[in-house]
C-alpha positions as CSV (number, residue, x, y, z in Angstrom):
1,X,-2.7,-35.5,-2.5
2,X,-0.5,-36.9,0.0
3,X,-0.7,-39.7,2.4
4,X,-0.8,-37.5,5.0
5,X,-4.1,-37.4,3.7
6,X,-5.4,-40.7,5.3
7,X,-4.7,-39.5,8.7
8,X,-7.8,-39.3,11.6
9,X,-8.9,-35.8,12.7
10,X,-8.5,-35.5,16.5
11,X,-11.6,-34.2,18.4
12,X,-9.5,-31.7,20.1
13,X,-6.5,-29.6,20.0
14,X,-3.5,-31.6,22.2
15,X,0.5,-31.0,22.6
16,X,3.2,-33.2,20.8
17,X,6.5,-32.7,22.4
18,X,9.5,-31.6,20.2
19,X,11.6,-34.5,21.2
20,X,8.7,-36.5,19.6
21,X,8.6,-34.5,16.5
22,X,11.8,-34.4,15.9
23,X,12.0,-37.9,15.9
24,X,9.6,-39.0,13.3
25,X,10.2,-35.7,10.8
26,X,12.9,-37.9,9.7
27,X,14.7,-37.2,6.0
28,X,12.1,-39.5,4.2
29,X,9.1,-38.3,5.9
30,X,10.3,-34.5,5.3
31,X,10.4,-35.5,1.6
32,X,6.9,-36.8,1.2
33,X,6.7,-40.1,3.1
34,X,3.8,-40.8,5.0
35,X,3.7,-39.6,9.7
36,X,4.0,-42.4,11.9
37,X,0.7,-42.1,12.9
38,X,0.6,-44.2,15.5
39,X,3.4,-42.8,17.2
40,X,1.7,-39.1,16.9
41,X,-1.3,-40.8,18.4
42,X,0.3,-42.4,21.7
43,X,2.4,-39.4,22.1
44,X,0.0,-36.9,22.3
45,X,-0.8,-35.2,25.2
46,X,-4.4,-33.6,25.9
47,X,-5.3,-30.3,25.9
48,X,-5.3,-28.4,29.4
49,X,-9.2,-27.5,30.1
50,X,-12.5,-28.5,27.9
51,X,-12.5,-25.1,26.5
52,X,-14.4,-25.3,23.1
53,X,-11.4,-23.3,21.7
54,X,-9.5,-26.2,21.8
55,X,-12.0,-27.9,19.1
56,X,-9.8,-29.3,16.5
57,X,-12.8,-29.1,14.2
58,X,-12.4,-25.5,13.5
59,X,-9.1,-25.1,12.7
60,X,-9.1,-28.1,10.1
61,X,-12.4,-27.0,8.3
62,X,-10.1,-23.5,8.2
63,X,-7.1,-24.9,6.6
64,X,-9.8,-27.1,4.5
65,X,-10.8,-23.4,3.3
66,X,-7.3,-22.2,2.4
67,X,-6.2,-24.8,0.6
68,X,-9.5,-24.6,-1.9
69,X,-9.8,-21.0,-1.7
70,X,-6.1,-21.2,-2.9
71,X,-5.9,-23.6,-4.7
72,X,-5.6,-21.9,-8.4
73,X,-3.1,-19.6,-6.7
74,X,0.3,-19.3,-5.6
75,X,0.0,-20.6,-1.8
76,X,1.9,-17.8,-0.3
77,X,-0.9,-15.8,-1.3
78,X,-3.0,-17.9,1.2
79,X,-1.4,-16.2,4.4
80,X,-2.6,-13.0,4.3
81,X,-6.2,-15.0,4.3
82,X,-5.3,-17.4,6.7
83,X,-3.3,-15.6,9.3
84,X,-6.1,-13.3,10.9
85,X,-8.9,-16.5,10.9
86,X,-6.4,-18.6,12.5
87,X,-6.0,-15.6,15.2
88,X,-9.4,-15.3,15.8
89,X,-10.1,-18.9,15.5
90,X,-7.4,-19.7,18.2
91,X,-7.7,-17.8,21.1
92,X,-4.8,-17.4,23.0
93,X,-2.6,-15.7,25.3
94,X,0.9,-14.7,24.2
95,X,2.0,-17.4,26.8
96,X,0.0,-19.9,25.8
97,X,1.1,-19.0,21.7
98,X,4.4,-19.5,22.6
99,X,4.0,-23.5,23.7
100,X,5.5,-25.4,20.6
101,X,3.9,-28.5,21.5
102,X,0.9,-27.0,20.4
103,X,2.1,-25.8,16.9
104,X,3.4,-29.2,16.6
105,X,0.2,-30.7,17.3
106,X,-1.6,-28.7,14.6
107,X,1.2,-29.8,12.1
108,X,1.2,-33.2,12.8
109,X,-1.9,-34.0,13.7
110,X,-4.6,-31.9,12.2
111,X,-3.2,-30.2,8.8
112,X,0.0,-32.0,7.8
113,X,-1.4,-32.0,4.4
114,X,-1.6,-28.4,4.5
115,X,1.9,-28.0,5.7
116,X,3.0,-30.1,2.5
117,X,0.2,-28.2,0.2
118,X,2.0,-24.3,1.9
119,X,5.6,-25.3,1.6
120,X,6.1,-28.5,-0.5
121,X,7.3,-29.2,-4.2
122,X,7.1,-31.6,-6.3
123,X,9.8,-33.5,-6.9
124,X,9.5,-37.5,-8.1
125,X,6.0,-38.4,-7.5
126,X,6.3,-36.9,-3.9
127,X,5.8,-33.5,-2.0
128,X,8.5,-32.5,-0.4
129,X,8.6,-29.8,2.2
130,X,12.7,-28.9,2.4
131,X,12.4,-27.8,6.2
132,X,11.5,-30.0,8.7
133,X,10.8,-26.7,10.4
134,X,8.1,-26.1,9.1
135,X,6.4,-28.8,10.8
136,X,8.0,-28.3,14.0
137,X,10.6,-25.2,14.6
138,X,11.3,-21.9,15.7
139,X,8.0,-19.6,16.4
140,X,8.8,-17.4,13.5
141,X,9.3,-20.4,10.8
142,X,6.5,-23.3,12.1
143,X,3.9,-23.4,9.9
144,X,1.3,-22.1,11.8
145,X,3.1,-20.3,14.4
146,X,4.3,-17.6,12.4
147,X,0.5,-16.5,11.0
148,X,-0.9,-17.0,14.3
149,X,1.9,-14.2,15.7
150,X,2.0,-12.4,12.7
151,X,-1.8,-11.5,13.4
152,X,-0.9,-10.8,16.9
153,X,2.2,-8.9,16.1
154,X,0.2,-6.8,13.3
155,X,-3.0,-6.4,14.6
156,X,-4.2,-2.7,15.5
157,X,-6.9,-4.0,18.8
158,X,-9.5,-5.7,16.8
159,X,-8.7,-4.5,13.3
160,X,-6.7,-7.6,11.6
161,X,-6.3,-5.5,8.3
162,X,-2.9,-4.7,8.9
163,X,-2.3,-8.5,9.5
164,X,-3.5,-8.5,5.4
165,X,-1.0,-5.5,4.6
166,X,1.8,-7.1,6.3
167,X,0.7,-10.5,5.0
168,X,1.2,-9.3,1.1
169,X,4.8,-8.8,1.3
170,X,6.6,-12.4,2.5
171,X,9.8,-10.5,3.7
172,X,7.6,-9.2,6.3
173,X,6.9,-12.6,7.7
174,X,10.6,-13.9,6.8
175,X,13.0,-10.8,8.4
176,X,10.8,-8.3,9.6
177,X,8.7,-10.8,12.0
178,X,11.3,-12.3,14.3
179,X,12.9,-8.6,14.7
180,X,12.6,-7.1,18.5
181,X,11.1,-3.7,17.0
182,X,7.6,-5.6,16.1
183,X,7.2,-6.3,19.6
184,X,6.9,-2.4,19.9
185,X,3.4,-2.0,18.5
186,X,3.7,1.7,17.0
187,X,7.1,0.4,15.2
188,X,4.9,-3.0,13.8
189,X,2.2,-0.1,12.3
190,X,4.2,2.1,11.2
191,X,6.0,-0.6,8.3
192,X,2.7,-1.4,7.5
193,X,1.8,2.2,7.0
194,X,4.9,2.6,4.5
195,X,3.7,-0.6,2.8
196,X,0.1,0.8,2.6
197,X,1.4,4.1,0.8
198,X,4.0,2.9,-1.2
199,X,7.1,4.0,0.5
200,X,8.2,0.5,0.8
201,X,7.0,-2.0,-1.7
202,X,9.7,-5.4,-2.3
203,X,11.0,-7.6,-0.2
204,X,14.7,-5.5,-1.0
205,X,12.9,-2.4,0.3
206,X,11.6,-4.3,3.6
207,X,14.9,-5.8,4.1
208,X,16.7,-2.7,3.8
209,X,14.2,-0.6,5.5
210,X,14.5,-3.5,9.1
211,X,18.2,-3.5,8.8
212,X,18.3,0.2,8.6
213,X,16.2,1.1,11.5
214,X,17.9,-1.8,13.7
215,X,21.1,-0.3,13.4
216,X,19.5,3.2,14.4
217,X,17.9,2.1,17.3
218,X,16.2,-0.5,20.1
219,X,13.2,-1.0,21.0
220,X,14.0,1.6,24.1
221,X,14.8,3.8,21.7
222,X,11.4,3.2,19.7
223,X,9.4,3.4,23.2
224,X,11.1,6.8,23.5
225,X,9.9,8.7,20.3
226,X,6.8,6.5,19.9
227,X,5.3,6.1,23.4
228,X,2.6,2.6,23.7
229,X,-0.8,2.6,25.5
230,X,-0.6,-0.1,27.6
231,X,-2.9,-3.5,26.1
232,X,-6.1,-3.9,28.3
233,X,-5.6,-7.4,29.8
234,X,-9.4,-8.1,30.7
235,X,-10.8,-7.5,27.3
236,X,-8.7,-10.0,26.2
237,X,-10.1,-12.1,28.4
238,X,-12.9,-11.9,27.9
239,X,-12.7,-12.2,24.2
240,X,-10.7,-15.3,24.8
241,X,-13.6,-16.7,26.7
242,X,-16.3,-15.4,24.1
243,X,-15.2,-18.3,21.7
244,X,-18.4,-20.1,22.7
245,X,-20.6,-17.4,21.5
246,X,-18.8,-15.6,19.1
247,X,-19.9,-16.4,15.2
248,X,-17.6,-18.4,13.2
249,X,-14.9,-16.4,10.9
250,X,-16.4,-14.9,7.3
251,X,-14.5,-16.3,4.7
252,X,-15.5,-13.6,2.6
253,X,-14.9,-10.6,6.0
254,X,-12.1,-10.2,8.4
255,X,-13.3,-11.0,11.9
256,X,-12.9,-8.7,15.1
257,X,-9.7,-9.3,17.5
258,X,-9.7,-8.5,21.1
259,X,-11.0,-5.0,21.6
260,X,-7.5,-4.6,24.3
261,X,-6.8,-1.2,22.9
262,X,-5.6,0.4,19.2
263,X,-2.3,1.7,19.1
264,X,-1.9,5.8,19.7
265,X,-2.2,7.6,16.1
266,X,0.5,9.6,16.9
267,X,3.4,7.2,17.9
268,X,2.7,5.7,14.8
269,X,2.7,8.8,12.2
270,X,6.1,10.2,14.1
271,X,7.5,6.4,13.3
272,X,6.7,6.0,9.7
273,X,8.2,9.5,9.0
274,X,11.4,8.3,10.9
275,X,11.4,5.4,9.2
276,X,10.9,6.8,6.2
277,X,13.7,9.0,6.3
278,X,16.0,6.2,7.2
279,X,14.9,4.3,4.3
280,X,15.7,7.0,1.7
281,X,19.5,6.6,2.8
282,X,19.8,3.0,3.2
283,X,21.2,0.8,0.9
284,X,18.8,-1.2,-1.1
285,X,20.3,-3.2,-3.7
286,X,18.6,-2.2,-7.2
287,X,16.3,1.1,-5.6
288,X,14.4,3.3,-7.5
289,X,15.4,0.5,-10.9
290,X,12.9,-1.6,-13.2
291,X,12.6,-4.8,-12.5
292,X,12.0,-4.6,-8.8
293,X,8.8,-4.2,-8.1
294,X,8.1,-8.1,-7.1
295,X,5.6,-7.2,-3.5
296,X,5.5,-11.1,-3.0
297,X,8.5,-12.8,-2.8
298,X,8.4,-16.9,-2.7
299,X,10.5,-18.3,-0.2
């Protein structure tokens, strides 16, 4: 336990700017000293309509779940658990995900003490995180950023168990996330296929398998030989303004996404076979030895 752990629960969900952040994730506080919290406080901006999805409530009673659910267990294994609930739980657009005042917020305000319990080590009496980053930094490497667009990246329309698949190898999350071809839907389901069967199984493999098909392609090319549907933009509104009535996430079931349209069967077989095929020529350091068969790589 941390002193982070003294801090006051907002009612809601707000913004903290990254000029603020960056100015009390200081050295000391990175390595386990206690948030300013009265700066946070008076530098907090509110959130921009009474929407009940900006309850702050639900999202720290979530990462209250993780940490005990977890709590025998390495953390990493937590994402692939938390990742589609915090989707779910935080209803947004892709605009509205991409506002790192918000991800700061949550960081800094409502779960530093997860941040610290996900990424921290002990190291003389204190818990100390390594990356002020992870608190406050690029969409792919913020705590809570990169579950909440791993979910959104992953997810096949309202089925989040690819978000689980992808979830249970953490070179997914560290190179494959931030690469353009995941932006391609078929291209994101058709690595999680190739996880789900074996093809691809350590972090070497995914890491090999992303550099390979970047250097054979774009994600024109991918469009090309794996035509999209296009997403259906009112069903995720109106899932966005279902949180009201919607039950809350299952810790024990994965909850339903946006119903805004699966991703075409065929784009993604004709993928995984490409894929596939690159990634019995590419060069994977230690392939096909013992001693490599790690799926869950700590960062």
């Amino acid at each position: 336990m941390t002193e982070d752990s003294k801090f006051e629960i907002p009612e809601t969900l707000g913004r903290l700017s990254d000029s603020v952040a960056s100015k009390v994730l200081t050295p000391s506080v990175v390595n386990g000293s206690p948030l300013p919290q009265a700066t946070l406080i008076s530098n907090s901006t509110a959130p921009p309509d009474d929407s009940a999805r900006w309850s702050a409530e639900e999202v720290r009673t979530l990462v209250e779940e993780a940490m005990e659910r977890f709590t025998n267990e390495r953390p990493t294994t937590s994402d692939a658990w938390l990742a589609p609930r915090l989707h779910y739980t935080l209803r947004l657009t892709r605009a509205e995900a991409t506002d790192s005042g918000l991800w700061n917020f949550i960081a800094l305000r409502v779960a530093p003490d997860y941040v610290r319990w996900r990424w921290g080590q002990e190291k003389d009496g204190r818990v100390v995180v390594g990356q002020a980053a992870r608190f406050s930094g690029r969409w792919d490497i913020q705590c809570f950023s990169r579950l909440w667009w791993t979910a959104e990246l992953f997810r096949d329309g309202e089925d989040y168990r690819p978000v689980v698949a992808a979830c249970s190898n953490q070179d997914v999350l560290n190179t494959a996330l931030r690469l353009d071809m995941n932006h391609h839907r078929p291209s994101a389901q058709a690595l999680v296929e190739l996880l789900e069967k074996g093809a691809v199984r350590t972090g070497r493999d995914v890491n090999g398998l992303v550099k390979a098909a970047g250097a054979a392609g774009s994600t024109l090319v991918y469009e090309v030989i794996a035509p999209d549907e296009p997403r259906d933009y009112d069903a995720l509104q109106q899932w966005i303004d279902a949180v009201e009535s919607d039950p809350l996430w299952n810790p024990n079931s994965l909850p339903q996404g946006p119903v805004d349209g699966s991703v075409p069967f065929r784009s993604v077989q004709r993928l995984a076979e490409w894929f596939e095929n690159l990634f019995e020529t590419a060069p994977v350091r230690g392939k096909g030895t013992e001693g490599d068969a790690d799926r869950t790589i700590n960062p």
